[in-house]
C-alpha positions in Angstrom: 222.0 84.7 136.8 224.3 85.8 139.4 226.9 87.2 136.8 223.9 89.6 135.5 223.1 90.4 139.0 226.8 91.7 139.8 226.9 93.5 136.3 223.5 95.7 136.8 225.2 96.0 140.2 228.2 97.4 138.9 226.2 99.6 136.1 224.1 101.4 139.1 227.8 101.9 141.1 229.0 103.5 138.1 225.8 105.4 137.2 225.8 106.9 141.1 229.1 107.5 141.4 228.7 109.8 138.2 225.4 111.3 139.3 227.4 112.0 143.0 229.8 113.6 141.3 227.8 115.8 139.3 226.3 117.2 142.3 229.3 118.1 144.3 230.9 119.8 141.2 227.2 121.9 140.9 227.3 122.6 144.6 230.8 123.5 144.7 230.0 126.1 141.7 227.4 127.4 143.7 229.0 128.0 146.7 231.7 129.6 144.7 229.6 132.3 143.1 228.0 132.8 146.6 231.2 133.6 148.0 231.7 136.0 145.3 228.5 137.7 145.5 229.8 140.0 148.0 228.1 143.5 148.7 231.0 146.3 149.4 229.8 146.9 152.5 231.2 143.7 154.0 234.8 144.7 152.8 236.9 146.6 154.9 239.0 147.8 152.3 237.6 149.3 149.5 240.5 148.8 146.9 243.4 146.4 147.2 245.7 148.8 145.4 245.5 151.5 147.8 246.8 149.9 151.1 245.1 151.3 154.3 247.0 149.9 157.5 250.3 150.0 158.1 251.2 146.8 157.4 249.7 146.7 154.1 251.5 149.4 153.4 254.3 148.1 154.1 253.8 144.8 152.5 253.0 147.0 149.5 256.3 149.1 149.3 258.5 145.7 149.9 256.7 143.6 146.7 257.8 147.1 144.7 261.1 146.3 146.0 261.6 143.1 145.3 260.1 143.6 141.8 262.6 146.2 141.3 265.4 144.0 142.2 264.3 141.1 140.3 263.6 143.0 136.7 267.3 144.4 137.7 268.4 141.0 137.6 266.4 139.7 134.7 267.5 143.1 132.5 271.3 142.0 133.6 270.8 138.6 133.0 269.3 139.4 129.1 272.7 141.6 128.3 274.7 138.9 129.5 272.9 136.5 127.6 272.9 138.4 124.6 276.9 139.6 124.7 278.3 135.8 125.4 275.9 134.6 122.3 277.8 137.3 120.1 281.1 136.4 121.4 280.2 132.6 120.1 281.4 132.0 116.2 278.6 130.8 113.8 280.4 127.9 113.0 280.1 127.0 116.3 275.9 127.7 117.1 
């Protein structure tokens, strides 16, 4: 009797752990999508891509920079890739 006690037990621990877990998943997603429901009066900025303040502006013209740099390096990297695989014999691949 007592082992069927501890299994229904068990069953209703299971069954509201699910259920709780449900509901912060479908609270979560609604919180999420009220966040996101934004009017675009409560932005300051009206586009991301067109920096405003000086800072942003700055921020804006170093990211160019460093994506300069780094397809600089990824272009060099692809030639020297590419001219020590044809210095390689076929025999040898």
């Amino acid at each position: 009797m007592t082992t069927m006690r501890n299994k229904r037990k068990a069953d209703w621990r299971a069954v509201a752990a699910r259920v709780t877990g449900v509901l912060v998943i479908l609270v979560g997603i609604l919180l999420a999508a009220g966040l996101c429901n934004a009017n675009p009066s409560d932005n300051p900025v009206p586009n991301i891509f067109k920096p405003e303040s000086t800072p942003a502006d700055w921020v804006f013209h170093l990211s160019a920079f460093v994506l300069a740099i780094t397809g600089v390096i990824f272009c060099g990297r692809c030639q020297l890739a590419r001219i020590c695989r044809n210095k390689v014999p076929p025999a040898e691949r």
